[in-house]
C-alpha positions, 0 to 999 in steps of 0.5 A: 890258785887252789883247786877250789878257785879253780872250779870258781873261776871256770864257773865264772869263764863258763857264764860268759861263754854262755852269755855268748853262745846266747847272744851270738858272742865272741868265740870261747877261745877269744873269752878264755885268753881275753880272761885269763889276760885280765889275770895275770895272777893266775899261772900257767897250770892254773890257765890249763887246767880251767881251759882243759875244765872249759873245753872238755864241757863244751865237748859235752855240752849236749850231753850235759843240757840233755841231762838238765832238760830230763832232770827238770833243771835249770840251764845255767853255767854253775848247773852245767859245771856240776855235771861235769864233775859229777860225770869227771871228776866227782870228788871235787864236788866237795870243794864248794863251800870250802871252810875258809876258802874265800875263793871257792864256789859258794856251796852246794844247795838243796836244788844242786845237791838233788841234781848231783844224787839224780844225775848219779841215777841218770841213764845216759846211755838212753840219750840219742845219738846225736846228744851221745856224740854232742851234734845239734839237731840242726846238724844230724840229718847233714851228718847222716848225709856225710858220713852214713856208717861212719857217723859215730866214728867222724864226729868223735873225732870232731871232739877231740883235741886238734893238734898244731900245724905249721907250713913252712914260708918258702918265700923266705926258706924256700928249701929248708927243713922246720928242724933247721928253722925252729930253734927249740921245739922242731923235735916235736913236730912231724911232717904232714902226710899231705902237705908239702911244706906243713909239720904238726905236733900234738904236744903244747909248743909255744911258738910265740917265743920262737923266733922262726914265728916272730920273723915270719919263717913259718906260719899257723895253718891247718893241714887242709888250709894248706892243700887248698891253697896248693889245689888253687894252683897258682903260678907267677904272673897271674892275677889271683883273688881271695875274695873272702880273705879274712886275716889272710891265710890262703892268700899268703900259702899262695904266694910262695907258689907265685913267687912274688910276681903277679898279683894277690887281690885280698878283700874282705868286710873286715878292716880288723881281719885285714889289718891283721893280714897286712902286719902279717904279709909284711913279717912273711916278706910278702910283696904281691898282695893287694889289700882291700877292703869290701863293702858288704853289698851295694854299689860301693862293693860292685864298684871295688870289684868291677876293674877284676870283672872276666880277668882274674885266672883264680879267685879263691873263695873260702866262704863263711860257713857254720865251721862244722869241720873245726869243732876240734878247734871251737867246740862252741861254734856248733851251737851259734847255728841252728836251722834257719842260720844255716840256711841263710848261710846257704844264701850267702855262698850261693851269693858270693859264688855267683860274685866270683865267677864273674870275676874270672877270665875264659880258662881260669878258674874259681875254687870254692872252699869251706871248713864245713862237713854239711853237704848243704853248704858244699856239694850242694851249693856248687850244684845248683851253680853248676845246673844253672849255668849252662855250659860255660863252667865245668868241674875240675877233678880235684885228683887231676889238679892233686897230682900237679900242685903236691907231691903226696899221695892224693887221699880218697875223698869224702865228697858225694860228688867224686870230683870235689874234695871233702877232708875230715879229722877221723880220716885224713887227720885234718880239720873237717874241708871241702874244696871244689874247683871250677873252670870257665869254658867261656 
């Protein structure tokens, strides 16, 4: 691709980004690969350069619609690509239009032109603060909540490139190290500060043709996925349930620790995710997790559930959440929330949280689990679960349960309540976290 189509085919990637933050979509990352799979034309430094394009806007995105709203302009995917340039890249704008160019975005008119000379005399220094660091206003007032002085700090970390993270299967390698494990690529990964068995890298590694990824040796997963999964502290032998298990990531970090005996009970409303889950249990060597899937609600959901009732030692519950923790990861998932989806949200983790801890016996406990900042939809939630039920569940400092499950230094947590776990990029180098465990009493 020559410059030019480059700027036209990220415009082209950006509309439909849009059409889907709109409309409640797929994700921008599932429509960049989906895109570029329909393009096989396009070469690697093509691929990177649009997605880097795409992604830096959508790390700028308030910003950007600040700057159209003061500018009495349209929003549209090309105005929103203009502005970018205009802010990065100004001498590209030149490209539109190109002579001879068939590829090229059609040129500038009257209306874009006159929003590239406003723009240029635009203070946006005078944008608040939540549009200077690109948090909806949906999500300001649990910021301030979170972080107070260190609001600027956490969420331009949020804005950040994630980097990789890889844990080590010890069902298969259960004493091995990533240098002997991967083939080509180990020199780019470090050992992870928390986790026992994670590696990160910042660098582009292409795992998919690592044959340790391909056989199940190792696996994709957050730093923090993998302390959570360590914090459920599950044993061999006991009956364990990922409640929300989607394409099953906590459930195969915890399996290691059972070492195949026992029972992992995966559910999920999702026949998609837990397809997925069943060709991955299989390539980890995984022999101990039950799959099923979950109605939604109703009889049919109660009835699949009801053999667990009062008998489970864990249930882990990774519940639906906005994802506020992991916009490094999906910039785009801050704008498929606003006020009233966060609360009905709220609904559902209240909901499920009440669900599980009908499932666990006398001694066992429930972790609950979210990639979510906001207070509203963690601290708060376990609360008013914990006010509600009397005696018969109590808190588990997560620090008591850290010096058990993992070797590392247990890290200061940013939870307004000591005893739960709160993670965040700017801080501890993870994905935004928060886990709480609870015990039954009786």
């Amino acid at each position: 691709m020559q410059p030019s189509a480059r700027i036209a085919a990220g415009i082209e990637l950006l509309s439909q980004i849009e059409e889907a933050i709109e409309c409640g979509g797929a994700p921008a990352d599932r429509l960049v690969a989906d895109y570029f799979r329909a393009r096989r034309y396009a070469g690697s430094k093509d691929r990177r350069a649009v997605t880097e394009a795409i992604y830096a806007i959508l790390r700028m995105r308030e910003r950007l619609l600040w700057a159209l709203g003061s500018l009495s302009h349209p929003v549209t995917a090309r105005a929103l690509f203009i502005l970018y340039l205009q802010q990065e890249a100004p001498d590209q704008l030149g490209l539109f239009g190109e002579e001879g160019n068939t590829h090229a975005p059609d040129a500038l008119d009257e209306h874009e032109a006159a929003l590239i000379k406003a723009a240029a005399t635009l203070d946006w220094d005078k944008a608040p603060v939540n549009i200077q660091v690109n948090v909806p206003k949906w999500t300001h007032a649990g910021f301030e909540k979170r972080f107070g002085s260190e609001l600027i700090e956490a969420v331009n970390a949020l804005n950040e490139t994630a980097p990789l993270d890889v844990r080590i299967n010890r069902l298969k390698r259960p004493d091995d190290t990533l240098n002997n494990i991967l083939s080509n690529s180990s020199e780019l990964f470090e050992k992870h500060v928390f986790s026992s068995d994670g590696y990160r890298s910042s660098s582009r590694v292409n795992l998919a043709n690592e044959k340790a990824y391909q056989s199940g040796l190792v696996e994709v997963q957050d730093e923090a996925a993998q302390v959570a999964a360590s914090l459920v502290a599950a044993a061999p032998g006991m009956q364990v349930v990922d409640l929300c298990a989607g394409a099953g990531g906590k459930s195969l970090a915890v399996a290691p620790d059972m070492k195949n005996k026992g029972q992992i009970h995966a559910f999920d409303i999702s026949g998609g995710r837990l397809k997925e889950l069943r060709v991955r249990l299989q390539r980890a060597g995984c022999r101990n997790i039950q799959v099923t899937r979950l109605a939604a609600e109703g009889d049919g959901r109660a009835l699949a559930l009801a053999p667990l009732a009062g008998k489970a030692d864990r249930v882990m519950l990774d519940v639906p959440c906005s994802g506020s923790g992991t916009w490094r990861r999906s910039p785009d998932q801050r704008w498929r929330f606003d006020a009233e989806g966060l609360k009905n949200l709220n609904e559902v983790q209240a909901g499920l949280l009440r669900e599980g801890a009908g499932l666990i016996k006398p001694g066992g406990r429930l972790i609950y689990m979210t990639c979510s900042v906001l207070p509203a939809e963690n601290e708060e939630i376990v609360e008013n679960f914990l006010a509600n039920s009397g005696d018969r569940w109590t808190a588990v400092d997560y620090r008591s349960v850290w010096a058990e499950a993992l070797k590392s230094e247990c890290p200061q947590s940013l939870a307004l309540n000591s005893a739960f776990l709160q993670l965040a990029p700017h801080s501890h180098g993870t994905d935004g976290f928060f886990v709480a465990i609870l015990e039954r009493r009786a």
